[in-house]
DOLUMKOL-745107 format. One line per field, with one value per atom (N, C-alpha, C): residue number from 0; atom name; x, y, z. Coordinates in steps of 0.2 Angstrom, whole numbers, plus 2048, in hexadecimal, padded with zeros to 3 digits. Example, Ala and Ser with C-alpha at 12.3 -4.5 7.8 and 13.67 -1.06 7.14 Angstrom:
// residues 2
n	c(0	0	0	1	1	1)
atom	c(N	CA	C	N	CA	C)
c1	c(842	83E	842	840	844	840)
c2	c(7E4	7EA	7F0	7F5	7FB	800)
c3	c(827	827	827	823	824	827)
//
This chain:
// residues 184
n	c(0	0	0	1	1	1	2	2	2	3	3	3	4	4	4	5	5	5	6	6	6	7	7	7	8	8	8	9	9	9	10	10	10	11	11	11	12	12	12	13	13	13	14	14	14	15	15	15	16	16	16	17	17	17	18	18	18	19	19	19	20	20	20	21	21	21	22	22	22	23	23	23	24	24	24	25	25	25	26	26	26	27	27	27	28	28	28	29	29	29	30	30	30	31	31	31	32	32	32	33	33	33	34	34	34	35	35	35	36	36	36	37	37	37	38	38	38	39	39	39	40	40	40	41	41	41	42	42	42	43	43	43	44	44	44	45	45	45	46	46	46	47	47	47	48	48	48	49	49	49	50	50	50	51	51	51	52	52	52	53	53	53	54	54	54	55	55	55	56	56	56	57	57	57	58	58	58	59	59	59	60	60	60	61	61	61	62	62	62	63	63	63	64	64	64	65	65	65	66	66	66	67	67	67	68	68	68	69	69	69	70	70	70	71	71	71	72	72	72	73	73	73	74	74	74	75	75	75	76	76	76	77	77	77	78	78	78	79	79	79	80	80	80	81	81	81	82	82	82	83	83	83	84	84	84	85	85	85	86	86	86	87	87	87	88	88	88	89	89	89	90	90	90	91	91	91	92	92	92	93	93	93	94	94	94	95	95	95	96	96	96	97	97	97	98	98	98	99	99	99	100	100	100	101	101	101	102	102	102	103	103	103	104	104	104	105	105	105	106	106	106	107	107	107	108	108	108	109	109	109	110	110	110	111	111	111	112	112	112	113	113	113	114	114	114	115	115	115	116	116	116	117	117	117	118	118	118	119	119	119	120	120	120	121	121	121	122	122	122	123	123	123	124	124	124	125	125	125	126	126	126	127	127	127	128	128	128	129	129	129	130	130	130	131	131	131	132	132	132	133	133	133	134	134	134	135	135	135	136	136	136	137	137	137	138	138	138	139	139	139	140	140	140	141	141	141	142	142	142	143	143	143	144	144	144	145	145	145	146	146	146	147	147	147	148	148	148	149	149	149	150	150	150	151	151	151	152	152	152	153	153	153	154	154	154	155	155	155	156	156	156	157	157	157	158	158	158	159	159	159	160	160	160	161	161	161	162	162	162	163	163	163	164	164	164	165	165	165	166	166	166	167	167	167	168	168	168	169	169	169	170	170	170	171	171	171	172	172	172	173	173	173	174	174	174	175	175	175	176	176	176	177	177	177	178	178	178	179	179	179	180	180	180	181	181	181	182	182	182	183	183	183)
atom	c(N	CA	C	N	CA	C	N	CA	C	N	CA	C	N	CA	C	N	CA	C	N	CA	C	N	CA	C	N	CA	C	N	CA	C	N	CA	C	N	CA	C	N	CA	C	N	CA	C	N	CA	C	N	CA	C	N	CA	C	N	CA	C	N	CA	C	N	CA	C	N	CA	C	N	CA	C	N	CA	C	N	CA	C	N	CA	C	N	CA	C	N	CA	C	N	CA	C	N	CA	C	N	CA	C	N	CA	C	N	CA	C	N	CA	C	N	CA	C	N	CA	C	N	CA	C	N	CA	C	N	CA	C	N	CA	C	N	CA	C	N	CA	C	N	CA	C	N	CA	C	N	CA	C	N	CA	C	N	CA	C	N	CA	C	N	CA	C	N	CA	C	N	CA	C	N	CA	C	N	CA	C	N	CA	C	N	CA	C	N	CA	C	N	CA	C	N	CA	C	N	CA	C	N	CA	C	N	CA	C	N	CA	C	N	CA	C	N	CA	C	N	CA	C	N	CA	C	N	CA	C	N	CA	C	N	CA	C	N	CA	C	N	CA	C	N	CA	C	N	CA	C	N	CA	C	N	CA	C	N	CA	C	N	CA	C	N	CA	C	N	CA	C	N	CA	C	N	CA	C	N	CA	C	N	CA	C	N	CA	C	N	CA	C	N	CA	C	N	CA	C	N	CA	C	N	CA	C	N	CA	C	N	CA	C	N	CA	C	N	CA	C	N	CA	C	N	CA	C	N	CA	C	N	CA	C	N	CA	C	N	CA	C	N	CA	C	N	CA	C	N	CA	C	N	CA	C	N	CA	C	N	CA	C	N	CA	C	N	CA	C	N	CA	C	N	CA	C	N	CA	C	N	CA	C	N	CA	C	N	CA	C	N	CA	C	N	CA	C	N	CA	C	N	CA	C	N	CA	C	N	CA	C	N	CA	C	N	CA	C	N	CA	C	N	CA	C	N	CA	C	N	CA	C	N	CA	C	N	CA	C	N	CA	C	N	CA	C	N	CA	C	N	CA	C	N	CA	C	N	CA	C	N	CA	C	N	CA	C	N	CA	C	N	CA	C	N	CA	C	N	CA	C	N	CA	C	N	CA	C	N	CA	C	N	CA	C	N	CA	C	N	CA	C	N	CA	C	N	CA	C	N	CA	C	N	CA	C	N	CA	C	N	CA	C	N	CA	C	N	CA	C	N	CA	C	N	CA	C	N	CA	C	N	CA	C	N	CA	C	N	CA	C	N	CA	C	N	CA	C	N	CA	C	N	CA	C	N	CA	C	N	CA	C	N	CA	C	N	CA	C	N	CA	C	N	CA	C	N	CA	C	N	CA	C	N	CA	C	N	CA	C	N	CA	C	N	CA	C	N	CA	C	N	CA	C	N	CA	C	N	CA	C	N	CA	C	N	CA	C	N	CA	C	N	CA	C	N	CA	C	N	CA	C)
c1	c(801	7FA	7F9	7F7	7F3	7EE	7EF	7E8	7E0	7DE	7D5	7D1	7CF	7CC	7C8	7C8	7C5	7C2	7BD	7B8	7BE	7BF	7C2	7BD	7C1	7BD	7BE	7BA	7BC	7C4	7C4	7CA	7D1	7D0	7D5	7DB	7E1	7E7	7EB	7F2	7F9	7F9	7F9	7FB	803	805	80A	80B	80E	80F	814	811	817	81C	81B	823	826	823	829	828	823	820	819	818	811	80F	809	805	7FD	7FC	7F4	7ED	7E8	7E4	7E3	7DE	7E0	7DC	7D7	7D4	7D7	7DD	7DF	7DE	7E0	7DE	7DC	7DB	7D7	7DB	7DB	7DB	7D8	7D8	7D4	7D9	7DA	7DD	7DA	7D6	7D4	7D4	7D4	7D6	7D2	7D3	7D0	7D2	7CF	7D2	7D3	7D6	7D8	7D1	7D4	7D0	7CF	7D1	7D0	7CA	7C6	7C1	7BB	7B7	7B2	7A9	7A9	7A6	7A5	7A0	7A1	7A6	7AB	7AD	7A8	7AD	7A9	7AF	7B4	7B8	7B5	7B9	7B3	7B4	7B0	7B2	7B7	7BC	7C4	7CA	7C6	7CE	7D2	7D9	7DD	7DD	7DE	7DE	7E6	7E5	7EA	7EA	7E8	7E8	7E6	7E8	7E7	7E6	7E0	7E0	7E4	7EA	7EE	7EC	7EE	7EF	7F6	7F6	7FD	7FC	7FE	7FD	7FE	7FC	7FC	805	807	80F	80E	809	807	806	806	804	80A	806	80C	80F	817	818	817	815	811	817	815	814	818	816	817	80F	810	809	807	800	7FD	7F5	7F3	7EC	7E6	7E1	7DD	7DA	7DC	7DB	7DA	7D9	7DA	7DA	7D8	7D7	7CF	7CF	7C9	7C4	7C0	7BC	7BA	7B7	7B6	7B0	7AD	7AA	7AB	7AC	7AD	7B3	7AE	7B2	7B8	7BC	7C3	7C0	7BC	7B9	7B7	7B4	7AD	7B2	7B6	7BC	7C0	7C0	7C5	7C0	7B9	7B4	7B4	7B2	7B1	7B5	7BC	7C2	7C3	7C3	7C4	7BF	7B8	7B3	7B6	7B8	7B9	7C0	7C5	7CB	7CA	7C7	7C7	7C2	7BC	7B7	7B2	7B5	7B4	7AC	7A8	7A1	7A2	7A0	79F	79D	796	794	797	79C	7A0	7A6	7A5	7AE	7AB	7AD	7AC	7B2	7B2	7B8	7B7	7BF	7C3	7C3	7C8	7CB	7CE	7D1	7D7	7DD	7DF	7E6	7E8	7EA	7EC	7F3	7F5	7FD	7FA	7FB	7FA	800	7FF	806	804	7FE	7FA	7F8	7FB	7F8	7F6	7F6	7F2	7F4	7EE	7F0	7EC	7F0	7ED	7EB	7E4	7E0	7E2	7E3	7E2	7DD	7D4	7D3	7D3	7D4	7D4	7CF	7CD	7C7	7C7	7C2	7C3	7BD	7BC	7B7	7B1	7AC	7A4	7A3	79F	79D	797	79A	795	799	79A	79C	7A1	7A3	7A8	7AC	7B1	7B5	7B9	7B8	7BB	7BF	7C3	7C8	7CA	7C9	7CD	7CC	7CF	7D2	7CC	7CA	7C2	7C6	7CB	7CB	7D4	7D5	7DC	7E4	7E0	7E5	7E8	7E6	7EA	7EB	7F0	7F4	7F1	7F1	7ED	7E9	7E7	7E2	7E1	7E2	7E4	7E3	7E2	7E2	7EC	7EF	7F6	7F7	7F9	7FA	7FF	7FE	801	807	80C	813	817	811	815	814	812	80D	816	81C	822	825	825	82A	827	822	821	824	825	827	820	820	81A	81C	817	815	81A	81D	822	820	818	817	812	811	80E	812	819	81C	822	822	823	81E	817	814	80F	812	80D	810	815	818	80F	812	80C	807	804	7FB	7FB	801	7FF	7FC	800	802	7FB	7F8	7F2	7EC	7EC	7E6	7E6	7EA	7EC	7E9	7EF	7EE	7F3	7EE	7F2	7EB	7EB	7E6	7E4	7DE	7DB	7D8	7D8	7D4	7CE	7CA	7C3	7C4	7C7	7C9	7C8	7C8	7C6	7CE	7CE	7D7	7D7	7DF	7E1	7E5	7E4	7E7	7ED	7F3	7F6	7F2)
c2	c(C08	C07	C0D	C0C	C12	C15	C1C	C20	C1E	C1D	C1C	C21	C20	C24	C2A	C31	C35	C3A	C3C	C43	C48	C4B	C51	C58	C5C	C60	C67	C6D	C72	C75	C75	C79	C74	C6E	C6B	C6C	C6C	C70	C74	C74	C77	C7D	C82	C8A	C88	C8C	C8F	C96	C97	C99	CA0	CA7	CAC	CAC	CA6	CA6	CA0	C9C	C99	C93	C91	C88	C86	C81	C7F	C7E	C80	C80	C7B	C78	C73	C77	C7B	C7C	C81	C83	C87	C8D	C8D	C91	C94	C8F	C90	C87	C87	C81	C84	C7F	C7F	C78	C7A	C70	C74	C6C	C6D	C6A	C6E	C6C	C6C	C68	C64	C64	C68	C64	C63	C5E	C5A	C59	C55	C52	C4A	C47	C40	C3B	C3B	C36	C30	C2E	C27	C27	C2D	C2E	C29	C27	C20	C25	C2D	C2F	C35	C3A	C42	C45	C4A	C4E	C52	C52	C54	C58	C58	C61	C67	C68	C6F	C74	C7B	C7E	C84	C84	C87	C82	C7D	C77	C76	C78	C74	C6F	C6E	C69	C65	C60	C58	C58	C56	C53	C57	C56	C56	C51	C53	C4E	C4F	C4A	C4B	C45	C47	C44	C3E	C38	C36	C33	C39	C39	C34	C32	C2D	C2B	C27	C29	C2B	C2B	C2D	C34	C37	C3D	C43	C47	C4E	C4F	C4E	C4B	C45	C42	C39	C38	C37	C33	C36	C3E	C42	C44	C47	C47	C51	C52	C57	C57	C5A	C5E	C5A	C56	C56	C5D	C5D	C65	C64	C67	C67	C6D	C6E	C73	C77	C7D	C80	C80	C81	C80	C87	C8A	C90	C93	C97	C9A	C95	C92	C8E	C90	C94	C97	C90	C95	C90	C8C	C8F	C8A	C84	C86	C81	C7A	C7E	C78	C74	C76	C73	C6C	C6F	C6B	C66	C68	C64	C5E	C5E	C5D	C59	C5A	C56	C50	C52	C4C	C47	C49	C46	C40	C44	C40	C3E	C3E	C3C	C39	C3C	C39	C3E	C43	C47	C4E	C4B	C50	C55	C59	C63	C64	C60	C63	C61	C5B	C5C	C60	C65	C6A	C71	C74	C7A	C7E	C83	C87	C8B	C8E	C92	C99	C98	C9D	C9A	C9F	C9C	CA0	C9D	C9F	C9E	CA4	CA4	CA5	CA1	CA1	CA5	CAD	CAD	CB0	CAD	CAE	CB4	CB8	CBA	CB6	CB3	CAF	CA8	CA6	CA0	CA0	C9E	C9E	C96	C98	C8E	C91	C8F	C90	C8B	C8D	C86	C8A	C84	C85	C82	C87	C85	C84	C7D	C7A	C78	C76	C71	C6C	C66	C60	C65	C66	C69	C65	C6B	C65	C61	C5B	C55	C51	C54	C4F	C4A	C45	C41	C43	C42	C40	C3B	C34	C30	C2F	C33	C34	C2D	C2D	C26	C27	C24	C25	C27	C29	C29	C27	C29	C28	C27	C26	C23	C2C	C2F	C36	C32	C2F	C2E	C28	C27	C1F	C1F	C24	C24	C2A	C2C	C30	C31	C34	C32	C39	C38	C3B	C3D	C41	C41	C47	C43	C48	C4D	C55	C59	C59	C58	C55	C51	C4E	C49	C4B	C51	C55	C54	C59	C5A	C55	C50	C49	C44	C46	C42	C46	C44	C45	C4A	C51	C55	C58	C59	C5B	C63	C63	C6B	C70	C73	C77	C7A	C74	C71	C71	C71	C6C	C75	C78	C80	C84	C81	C88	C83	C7E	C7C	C7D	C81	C83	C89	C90	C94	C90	C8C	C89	C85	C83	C7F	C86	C8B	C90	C93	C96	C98	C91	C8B	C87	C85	C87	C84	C8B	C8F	C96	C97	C9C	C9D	C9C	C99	C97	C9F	C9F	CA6	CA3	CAA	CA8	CA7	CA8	CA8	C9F	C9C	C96	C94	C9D	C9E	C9D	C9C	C9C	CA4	CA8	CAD	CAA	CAC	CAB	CB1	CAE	CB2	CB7)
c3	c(490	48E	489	483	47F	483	481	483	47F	485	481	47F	479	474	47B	479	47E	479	47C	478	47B	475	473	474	477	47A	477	473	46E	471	477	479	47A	477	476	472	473	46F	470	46E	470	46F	472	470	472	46D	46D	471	477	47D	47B	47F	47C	482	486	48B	488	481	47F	47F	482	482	47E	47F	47E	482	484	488	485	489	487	48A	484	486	481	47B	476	47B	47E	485	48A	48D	492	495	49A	49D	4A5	4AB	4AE	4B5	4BA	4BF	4C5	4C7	4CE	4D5	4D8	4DF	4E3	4E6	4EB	4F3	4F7	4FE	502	505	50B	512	515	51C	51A	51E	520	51B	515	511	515	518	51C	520	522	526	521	527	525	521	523	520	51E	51B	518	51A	519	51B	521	528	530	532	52F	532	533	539	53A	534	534	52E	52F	52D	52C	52E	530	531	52C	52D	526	523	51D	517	519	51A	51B	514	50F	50A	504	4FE	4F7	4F2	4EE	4E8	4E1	4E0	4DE	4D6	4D1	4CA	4C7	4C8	4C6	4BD	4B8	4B2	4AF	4A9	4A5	4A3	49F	49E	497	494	48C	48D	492	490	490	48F	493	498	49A	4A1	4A3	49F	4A2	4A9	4AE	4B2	4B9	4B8	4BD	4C1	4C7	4CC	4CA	4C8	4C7	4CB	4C9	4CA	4C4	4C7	4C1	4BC	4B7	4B3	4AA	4A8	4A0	49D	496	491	494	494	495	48D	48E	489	486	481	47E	484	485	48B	492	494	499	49E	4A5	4AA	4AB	4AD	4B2	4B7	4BA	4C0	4BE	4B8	4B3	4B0	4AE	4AB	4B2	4B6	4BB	4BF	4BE	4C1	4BD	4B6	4B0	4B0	4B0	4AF	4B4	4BA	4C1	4C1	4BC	4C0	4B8	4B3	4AE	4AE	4B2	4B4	4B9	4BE	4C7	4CA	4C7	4C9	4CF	4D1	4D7	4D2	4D6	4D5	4D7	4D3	4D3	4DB	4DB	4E1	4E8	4E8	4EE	4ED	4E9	4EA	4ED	4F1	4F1	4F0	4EC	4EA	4EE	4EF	4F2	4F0	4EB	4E7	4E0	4DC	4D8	4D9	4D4	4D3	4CA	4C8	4C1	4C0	4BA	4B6	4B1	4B0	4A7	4A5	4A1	49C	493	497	490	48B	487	481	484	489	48E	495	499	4A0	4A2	4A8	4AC	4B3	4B3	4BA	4BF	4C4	4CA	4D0	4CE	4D4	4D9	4E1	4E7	4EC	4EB	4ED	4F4	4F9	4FE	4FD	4FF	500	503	4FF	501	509	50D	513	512	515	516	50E	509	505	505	503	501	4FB	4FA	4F4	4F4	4EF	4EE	4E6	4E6	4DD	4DF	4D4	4D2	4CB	4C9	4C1	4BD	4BA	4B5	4AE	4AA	4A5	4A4	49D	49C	49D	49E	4A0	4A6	4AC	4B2	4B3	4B5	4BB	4C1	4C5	4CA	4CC	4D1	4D4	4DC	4DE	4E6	4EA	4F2	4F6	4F8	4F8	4FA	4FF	505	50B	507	50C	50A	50B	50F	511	50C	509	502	4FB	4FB	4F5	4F1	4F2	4F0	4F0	4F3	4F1	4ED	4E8	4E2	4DC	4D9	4D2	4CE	4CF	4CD	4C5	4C2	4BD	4BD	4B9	4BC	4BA	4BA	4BB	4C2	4C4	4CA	4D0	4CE	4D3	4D3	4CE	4D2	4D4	4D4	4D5	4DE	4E0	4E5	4EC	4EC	4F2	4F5	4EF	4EE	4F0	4EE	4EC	4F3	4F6	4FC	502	502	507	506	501	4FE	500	500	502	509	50B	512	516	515	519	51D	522	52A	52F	533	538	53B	53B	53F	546	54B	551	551	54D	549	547	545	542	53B	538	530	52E	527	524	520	522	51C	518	514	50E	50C	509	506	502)
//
């Protein structure tokens, strides 16, 4: 399927990268990593607050696109003053469907490579909110809740798919007595 026609955002466009690739995002780019608990639950997220995240909202790309038809992070190009955060929100409710106000961020984590970096924020499902991701526009094949266990046995987007050992370990944690998470 051709791509359908999409508002172009100013920060659309390839830098050429001083590690040697192109990179998509003439700002920098931005995605959102998502977790949750057991998406199959019948209402809002009701986990207590510090329990670990089962699940992540995972992207399976278009095959027209960059990497088409590998699993990533709903994300795109940042915009000219447009925080990291701001673009990964942006970007996730525009590919996914997932509302600002049900994400509550964590932290991030930055790739910079000096002449362009790629943010990933690390979100949980807001309490009391839902999220239900599914495709919003032609960027994706599908959109989905992916138990963490099965995160590695899809075919990931390869910069995702070397940096989400890291990014699980960082959203997940290590349980405290308190039932708060440390973080690397």
């Amino acid at each position: 399927m051709p791509p359908l026609p999409r508002h172009r955002q100013p920060g659309d466009g390839w830098v050429e990268c001083a590690c040697g690739q192109r990179h998509w995002g003439l700002f920098g780019a931005a995605g959102l990593l998502l977790a949750g608990h057991d998406p199959r639950a019948s209402g809002p997220s009701d986990a207590p607050e510090g329990a670990r995240a089962t699940h992540v909202v995972l992207q399976h790309r278009a095959t027209w696109s960059h990497h088409g038809g590998t699993w990533g992070i709903p994300g795109g190009a940042r915009a000219p003053h447009e925080s990291a955060v701001d673009a990964a929100l942006r970007e996730s409710g525009e590919e996914a469907g997932i509302a600002p106000a049900s994400v509550r961020v964590l932290e991030t984590s930055v790739l910079d490579h000096g002449t362009w970096s790629y943010t990933t924020v690390l979100a949980e499902v807001a309490p009391g909110a839902r999220v239900d991701p599914r495709p919003t526009d032609a960027e994706s094949l599908d959109v989905r809740w992916v138990a963490l266990d099965d995160v590695a046995r899809l075919p990931l987007l390869p910069a995702f798919g070397a940096a989400w050992p890291v990014l699980r370990r960082r959203l997940v944690g290590t349980p405290r007595p308190d039932g708060h998470r440390a973080r690397d």
